[in-house]
TORPA-505909 format. One record per residue: residue number from 1; residue in one letter; chain; y, x, z of N, C-alpha, C in turn. Coordinates in steps of 0.1 Angstrom, whole numbers, padded with zeros to 4 digits, m for minus. Each point is the difference from the previous one (the first is absolute). Layout:
<kekols>
(NUM,'A','A',(Y,X,Z),(Y,X,Z),(Y,X,Z))
...
</kekols>
This chain:
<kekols>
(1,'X','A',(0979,0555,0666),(m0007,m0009,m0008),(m0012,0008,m0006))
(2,'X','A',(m0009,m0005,m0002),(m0019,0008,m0002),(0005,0005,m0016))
(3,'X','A',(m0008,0003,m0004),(0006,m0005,m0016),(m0018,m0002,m0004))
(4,'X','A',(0000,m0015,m0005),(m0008,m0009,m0004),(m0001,0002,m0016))
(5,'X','A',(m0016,m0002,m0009),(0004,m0002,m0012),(0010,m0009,m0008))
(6,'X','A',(0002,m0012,0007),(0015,m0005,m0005),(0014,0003,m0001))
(7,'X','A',(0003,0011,0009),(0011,0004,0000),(m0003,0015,m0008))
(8,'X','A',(m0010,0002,m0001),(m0003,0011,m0011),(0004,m0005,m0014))
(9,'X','A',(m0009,m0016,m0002),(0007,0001,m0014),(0012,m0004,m0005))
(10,'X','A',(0011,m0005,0015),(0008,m0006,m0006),(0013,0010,0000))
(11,'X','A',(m0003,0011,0005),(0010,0017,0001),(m0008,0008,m0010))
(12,'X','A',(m0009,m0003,m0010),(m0001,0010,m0009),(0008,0008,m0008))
(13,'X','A',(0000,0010,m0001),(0011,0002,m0012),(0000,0000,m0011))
(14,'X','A',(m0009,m0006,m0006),(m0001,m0009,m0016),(m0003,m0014,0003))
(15,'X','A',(m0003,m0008,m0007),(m0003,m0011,m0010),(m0010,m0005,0006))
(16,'X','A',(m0009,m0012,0004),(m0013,m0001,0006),(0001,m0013,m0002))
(17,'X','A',(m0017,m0005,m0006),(0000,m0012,m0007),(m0014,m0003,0004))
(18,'X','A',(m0002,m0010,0009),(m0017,m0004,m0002),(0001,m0014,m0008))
(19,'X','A',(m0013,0001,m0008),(0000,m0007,m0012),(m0015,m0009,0000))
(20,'X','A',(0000,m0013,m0003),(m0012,m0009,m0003),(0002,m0004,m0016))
(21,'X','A',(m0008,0002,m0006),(0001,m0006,m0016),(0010,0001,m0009))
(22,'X','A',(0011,0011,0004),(0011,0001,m0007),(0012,m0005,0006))
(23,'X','A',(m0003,m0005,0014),(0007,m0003,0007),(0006,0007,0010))
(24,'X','A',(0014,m0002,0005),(0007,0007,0011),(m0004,m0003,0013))
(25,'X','A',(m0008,0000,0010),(m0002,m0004,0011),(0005,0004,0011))
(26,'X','A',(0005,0011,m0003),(0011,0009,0009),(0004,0016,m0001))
(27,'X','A',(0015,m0002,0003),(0006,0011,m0005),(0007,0007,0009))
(28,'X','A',(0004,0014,0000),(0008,0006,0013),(0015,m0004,m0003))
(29,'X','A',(0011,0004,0008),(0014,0004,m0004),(0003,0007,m0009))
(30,'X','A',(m0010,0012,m0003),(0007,0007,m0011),(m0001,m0002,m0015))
(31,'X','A',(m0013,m0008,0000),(0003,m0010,m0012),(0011,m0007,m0005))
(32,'X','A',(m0001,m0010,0011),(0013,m0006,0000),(0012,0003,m0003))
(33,'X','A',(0001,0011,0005),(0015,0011,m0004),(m0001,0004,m0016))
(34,'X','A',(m0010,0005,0000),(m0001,0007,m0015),(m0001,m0009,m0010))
(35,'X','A',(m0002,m0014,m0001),(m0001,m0009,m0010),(0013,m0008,0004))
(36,'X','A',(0003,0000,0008),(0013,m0004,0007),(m0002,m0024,0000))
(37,'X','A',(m0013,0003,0005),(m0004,m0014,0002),(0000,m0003,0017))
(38,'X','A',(0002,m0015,0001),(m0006,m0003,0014),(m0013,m0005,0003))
(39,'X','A',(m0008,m0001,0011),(m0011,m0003,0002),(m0004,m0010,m0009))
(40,'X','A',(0007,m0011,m0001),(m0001,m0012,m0003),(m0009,0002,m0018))
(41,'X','A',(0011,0009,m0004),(0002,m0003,m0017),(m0013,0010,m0006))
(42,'X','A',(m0010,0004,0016),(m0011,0009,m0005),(m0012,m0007,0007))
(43,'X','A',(0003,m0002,0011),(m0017,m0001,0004),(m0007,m0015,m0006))
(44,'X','A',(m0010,m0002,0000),(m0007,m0011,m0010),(0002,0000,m0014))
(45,'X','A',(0009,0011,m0008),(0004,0000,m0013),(m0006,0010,m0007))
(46,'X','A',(m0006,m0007,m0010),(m0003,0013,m0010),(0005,0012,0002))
(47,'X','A',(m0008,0017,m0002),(0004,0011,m0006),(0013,m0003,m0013))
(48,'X','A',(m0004,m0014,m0005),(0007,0006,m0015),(0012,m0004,m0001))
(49,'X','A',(0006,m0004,0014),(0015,0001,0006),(0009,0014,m0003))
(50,'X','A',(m0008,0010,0002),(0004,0013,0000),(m0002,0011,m0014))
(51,'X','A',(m0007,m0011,m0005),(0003,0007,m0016),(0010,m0003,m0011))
(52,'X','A',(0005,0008,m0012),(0006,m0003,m0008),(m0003,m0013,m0006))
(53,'X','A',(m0011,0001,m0005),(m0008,m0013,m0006),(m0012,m0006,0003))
(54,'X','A',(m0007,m0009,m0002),(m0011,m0007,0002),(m0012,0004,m0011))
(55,'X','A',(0004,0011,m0010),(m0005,0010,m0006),(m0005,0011,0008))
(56,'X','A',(0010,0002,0005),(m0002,0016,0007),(m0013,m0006,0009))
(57,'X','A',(0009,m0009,0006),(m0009,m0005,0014),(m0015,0000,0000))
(58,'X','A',(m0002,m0006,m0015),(m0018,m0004,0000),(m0006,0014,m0007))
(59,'X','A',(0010,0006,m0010),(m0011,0009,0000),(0000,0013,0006))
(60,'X','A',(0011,0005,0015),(m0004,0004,0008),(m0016,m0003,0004))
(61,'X','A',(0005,m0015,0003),(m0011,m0002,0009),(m0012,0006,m0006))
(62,'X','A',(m0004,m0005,m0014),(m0016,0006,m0007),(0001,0014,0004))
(63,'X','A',(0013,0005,m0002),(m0004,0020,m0002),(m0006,m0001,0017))
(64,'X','A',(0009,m0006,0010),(m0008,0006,0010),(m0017,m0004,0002))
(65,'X','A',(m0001,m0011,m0006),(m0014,m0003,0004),(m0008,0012,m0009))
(66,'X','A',(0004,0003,m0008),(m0008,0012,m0008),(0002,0010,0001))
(67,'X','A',(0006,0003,0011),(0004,0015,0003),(m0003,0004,0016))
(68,'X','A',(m0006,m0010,0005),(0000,0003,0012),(m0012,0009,0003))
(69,'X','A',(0000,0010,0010),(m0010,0008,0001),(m0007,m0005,0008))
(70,'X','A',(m0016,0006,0004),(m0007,m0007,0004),(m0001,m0001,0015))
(71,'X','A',(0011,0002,0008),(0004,m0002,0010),(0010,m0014,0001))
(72,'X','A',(0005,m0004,m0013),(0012,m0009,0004),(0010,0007,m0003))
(73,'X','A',(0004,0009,0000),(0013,0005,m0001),(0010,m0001,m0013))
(74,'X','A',(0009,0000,0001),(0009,0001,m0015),(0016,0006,0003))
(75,'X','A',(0005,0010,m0007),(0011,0000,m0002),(0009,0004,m0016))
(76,'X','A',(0014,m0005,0000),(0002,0002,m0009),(0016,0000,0000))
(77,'X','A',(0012,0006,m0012),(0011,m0004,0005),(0006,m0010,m0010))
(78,'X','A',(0007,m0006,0000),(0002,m0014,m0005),(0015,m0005,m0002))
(79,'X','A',(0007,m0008,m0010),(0012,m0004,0004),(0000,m0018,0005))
(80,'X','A',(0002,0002,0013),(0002,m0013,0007),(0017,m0008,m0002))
(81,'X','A',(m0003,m0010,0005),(0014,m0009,0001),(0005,m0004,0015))
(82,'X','A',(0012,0007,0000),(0005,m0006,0015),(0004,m0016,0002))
(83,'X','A',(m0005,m0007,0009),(0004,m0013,m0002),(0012,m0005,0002))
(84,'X','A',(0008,0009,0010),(0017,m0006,0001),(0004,m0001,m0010))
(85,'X','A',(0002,0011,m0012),(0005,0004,m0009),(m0005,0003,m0011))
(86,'X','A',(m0008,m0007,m0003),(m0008,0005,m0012),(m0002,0013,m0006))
(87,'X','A',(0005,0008,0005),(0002,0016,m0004),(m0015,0007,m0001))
(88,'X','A',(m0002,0008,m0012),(m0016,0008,m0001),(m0001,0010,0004))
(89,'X','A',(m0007,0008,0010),(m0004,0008,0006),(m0009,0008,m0001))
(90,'X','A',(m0003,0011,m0001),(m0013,0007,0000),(m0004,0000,0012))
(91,'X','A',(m0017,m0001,0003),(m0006,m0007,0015),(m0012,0010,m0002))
(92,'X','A',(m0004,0010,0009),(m0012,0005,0001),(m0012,m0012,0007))
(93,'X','A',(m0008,m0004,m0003),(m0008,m0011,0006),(m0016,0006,0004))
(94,'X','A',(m0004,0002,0015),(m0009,0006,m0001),(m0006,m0015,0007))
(95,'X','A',(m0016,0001,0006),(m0010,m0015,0003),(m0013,0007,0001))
(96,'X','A',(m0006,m0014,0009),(m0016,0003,0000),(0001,m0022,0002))
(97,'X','A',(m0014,0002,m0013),(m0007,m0011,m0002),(m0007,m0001,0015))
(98,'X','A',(m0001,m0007,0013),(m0011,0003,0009),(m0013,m0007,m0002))
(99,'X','A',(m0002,m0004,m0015),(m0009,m0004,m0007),(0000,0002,m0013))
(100,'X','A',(m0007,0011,m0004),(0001,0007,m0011),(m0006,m0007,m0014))
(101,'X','A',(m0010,m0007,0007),(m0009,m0010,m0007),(0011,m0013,m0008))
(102,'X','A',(0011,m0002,0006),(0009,m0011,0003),(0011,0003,m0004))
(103,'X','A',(0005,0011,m0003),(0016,0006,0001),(0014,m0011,0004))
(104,'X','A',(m0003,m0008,m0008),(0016,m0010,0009),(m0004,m0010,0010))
(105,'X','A',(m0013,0002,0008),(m0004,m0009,0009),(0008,0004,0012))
(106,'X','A',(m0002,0013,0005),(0014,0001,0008),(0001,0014,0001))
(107,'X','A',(0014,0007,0003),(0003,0013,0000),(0013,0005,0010))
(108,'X','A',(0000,0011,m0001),(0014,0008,0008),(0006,0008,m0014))
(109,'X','A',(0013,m0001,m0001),(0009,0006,m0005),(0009,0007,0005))
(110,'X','A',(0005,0010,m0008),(0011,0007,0006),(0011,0006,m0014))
(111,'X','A',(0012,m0003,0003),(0008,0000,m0012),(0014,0011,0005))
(112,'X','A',(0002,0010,m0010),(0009,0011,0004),(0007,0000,m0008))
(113,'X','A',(0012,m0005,0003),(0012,0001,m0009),(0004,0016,m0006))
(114,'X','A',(0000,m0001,m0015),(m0001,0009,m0009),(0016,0002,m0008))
(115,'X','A',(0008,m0009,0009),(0013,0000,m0013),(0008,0014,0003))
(116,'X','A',(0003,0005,0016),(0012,0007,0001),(m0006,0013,m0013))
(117,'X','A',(m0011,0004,m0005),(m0006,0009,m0004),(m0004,m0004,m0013))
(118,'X','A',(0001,m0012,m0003),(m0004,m0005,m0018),(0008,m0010,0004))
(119,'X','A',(0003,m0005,m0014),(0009,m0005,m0008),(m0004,m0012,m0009))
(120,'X','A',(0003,m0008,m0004),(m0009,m0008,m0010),(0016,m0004,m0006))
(121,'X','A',(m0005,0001,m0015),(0005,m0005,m0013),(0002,m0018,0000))
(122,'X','A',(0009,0003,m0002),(0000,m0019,m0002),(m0008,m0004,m0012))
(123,'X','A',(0006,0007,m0012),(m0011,m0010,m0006),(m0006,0004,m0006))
(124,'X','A',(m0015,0006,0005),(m0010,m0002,0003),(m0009,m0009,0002))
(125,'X','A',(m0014,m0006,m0012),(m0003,m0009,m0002),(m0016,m0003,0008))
(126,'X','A',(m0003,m0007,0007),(m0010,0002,0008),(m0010,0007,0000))
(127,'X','A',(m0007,0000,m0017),(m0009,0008,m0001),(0006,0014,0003))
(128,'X','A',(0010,0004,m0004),(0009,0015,m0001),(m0003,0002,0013))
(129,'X','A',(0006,m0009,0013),(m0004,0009,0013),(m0012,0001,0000))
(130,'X','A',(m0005,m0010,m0001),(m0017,0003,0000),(m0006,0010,0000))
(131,'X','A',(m0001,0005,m0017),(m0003,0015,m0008),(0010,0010,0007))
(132,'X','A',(0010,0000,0005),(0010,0009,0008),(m0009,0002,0015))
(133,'X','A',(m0003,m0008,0007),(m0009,0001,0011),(m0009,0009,m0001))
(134,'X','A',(m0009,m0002,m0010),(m0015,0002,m0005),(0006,0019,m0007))
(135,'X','A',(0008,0001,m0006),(0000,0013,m0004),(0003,0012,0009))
(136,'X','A',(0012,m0009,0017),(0000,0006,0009),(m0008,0008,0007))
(137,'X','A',(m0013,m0007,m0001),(m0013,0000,0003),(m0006,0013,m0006))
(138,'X','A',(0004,0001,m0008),(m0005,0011,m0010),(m0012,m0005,m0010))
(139,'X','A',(0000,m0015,m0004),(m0015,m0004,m0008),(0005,0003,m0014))
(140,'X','A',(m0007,0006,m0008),(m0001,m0005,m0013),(0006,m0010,m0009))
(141,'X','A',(0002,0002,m0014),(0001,m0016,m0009),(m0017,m0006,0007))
(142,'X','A',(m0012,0009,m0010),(m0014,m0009,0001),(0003,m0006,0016))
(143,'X','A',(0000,0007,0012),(m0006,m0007,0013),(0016,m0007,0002))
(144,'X','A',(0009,m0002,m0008),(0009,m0012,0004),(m0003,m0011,m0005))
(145,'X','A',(m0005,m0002,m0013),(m0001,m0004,m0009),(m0016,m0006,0007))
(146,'X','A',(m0012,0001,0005),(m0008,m0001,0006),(0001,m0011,0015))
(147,'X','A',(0008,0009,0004),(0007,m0012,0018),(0008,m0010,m0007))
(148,'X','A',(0007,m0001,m0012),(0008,m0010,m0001),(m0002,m0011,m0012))
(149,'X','A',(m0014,0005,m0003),(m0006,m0009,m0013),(0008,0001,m0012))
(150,'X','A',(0005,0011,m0007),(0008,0004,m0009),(m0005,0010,m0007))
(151,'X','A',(0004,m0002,m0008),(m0005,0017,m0014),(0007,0014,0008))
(152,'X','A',(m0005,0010,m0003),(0008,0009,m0003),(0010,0001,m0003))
(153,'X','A',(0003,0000,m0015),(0006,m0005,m0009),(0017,m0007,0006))
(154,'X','A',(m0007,m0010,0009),(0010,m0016,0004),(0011,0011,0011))
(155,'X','A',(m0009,0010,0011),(0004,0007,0009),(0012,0012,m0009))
(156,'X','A',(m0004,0001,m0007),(0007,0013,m0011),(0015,m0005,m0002))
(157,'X','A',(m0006,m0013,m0002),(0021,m0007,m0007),(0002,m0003,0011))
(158,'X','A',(m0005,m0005,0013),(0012,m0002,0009),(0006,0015,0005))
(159,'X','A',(m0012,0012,0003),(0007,0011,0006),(0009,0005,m0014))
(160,'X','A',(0002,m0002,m0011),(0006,0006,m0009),(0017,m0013,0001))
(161,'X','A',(m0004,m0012,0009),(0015,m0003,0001),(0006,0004,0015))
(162,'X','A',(m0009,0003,0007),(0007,0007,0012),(0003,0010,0002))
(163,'X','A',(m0009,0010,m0011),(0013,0014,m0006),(0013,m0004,0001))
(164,'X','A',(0000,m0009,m0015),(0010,m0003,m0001),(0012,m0003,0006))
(165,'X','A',(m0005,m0014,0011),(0008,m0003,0008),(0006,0010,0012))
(166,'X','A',(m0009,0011,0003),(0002,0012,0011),(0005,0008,m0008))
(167,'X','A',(0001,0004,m0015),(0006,0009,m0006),(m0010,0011,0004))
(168,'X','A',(m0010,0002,m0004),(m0009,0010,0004),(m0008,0006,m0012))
(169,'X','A',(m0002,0011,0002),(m0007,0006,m0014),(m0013,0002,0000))
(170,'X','A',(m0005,m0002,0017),(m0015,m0001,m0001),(m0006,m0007,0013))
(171,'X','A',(m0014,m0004,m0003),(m0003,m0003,0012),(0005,0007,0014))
(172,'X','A',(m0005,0007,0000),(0003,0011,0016),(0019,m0003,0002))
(173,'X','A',(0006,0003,m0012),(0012,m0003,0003),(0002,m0018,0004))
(174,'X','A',(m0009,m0007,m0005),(0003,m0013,0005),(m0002,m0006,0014))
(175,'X','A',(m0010,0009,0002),(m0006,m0003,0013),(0010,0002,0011))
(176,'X','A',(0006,0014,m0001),(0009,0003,0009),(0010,m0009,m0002))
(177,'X','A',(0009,m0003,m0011),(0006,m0014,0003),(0002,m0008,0005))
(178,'X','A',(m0015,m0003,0002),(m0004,m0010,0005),(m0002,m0001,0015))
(179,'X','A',(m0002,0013,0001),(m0003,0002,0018),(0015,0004,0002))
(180,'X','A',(0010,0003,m0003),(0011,0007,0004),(0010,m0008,m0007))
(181,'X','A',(0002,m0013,m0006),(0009,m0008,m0004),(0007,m0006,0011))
</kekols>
């Protein structure tokens, strides 16, 4: 058998999502597997199927529009929602806007399951993974507090309850928690 870009994307070995407006237009198998959905319950359906909340969902969506480089590109890692099971996940999510001008006009995704290697806390409150994402990153309180339309300040008390919750005595100690929970 040749191997054709279709059969390329549907044997990827991650997650692969082409996207119109926020929309699922189509997805490989390994999607599927990893959210543990069938065709049905994704394609024509909102992104915000696969998030915790309809919070998370929209203001993903602003950070990407404002974060995209000037190629289109974005990546970031994130806690997603599997749809069989409602279960939360950490999801590396990388993309290109193919219209940069446009960002959710339409796009390619690619999504890398992050659990066997992180861990997520149950209860953990959206913004928490949020600012947990973002510190992963290595950003600041100011430049969290900046991508997320929040004080300083606002960033300070959630990372001072995710010490808490990780039992951690410092940032750097939280982080690794967080990557190694």
């Amino acid at each position: 058998m040749p191997l054709d870009y279709r059969t390329a994307f549907d044997h990827a070995p991650i997650g692969l999502v082409l996207s119109a407006k926020r929309l699922i237009k189509d997805c490989n198998r390994q999607l599927l597997i990893m959210f543990g959905a069938e065709r049905e319950q994704l394609i024509g359906k909102s992104f915000e199927v696969l998030y915790p909340s309809l919070d998370e969902f929209e203001r993903t969506g602003a950070r990407i529009v404002a974060s995209l480089d000037a190629d289109g590109f974005y990546a970031d890692d994130r806690v997603m929602r599997r749809v069989g099971c409602g279960q939360l996940f950490w999801c590396h999510v990388a993309g290109r806007a193919i219209n940069p001008a446009d960002p959710h006009a339409e796009g390619i995704w690619s999504f890398e399951d992050l659990s066997a290697h992180r861990k997520i806390k149950a209860d953990l409150t959206a913004r928490e993974r949020e600012i947990a994402a973002l510190l992963i990153e290595g950003l600041t309180s100011k430049l969290i507090g900046k991508r997320l339309e929040i004080s300083p300040r606002t960033v300070d008390v959630y990372r001072a309850r995710l010490m808490k919750k990780y039992a951690a005595a410092s940032t750097p100690e939280l982080i690794h928690k967080l990557l190694v929970a």
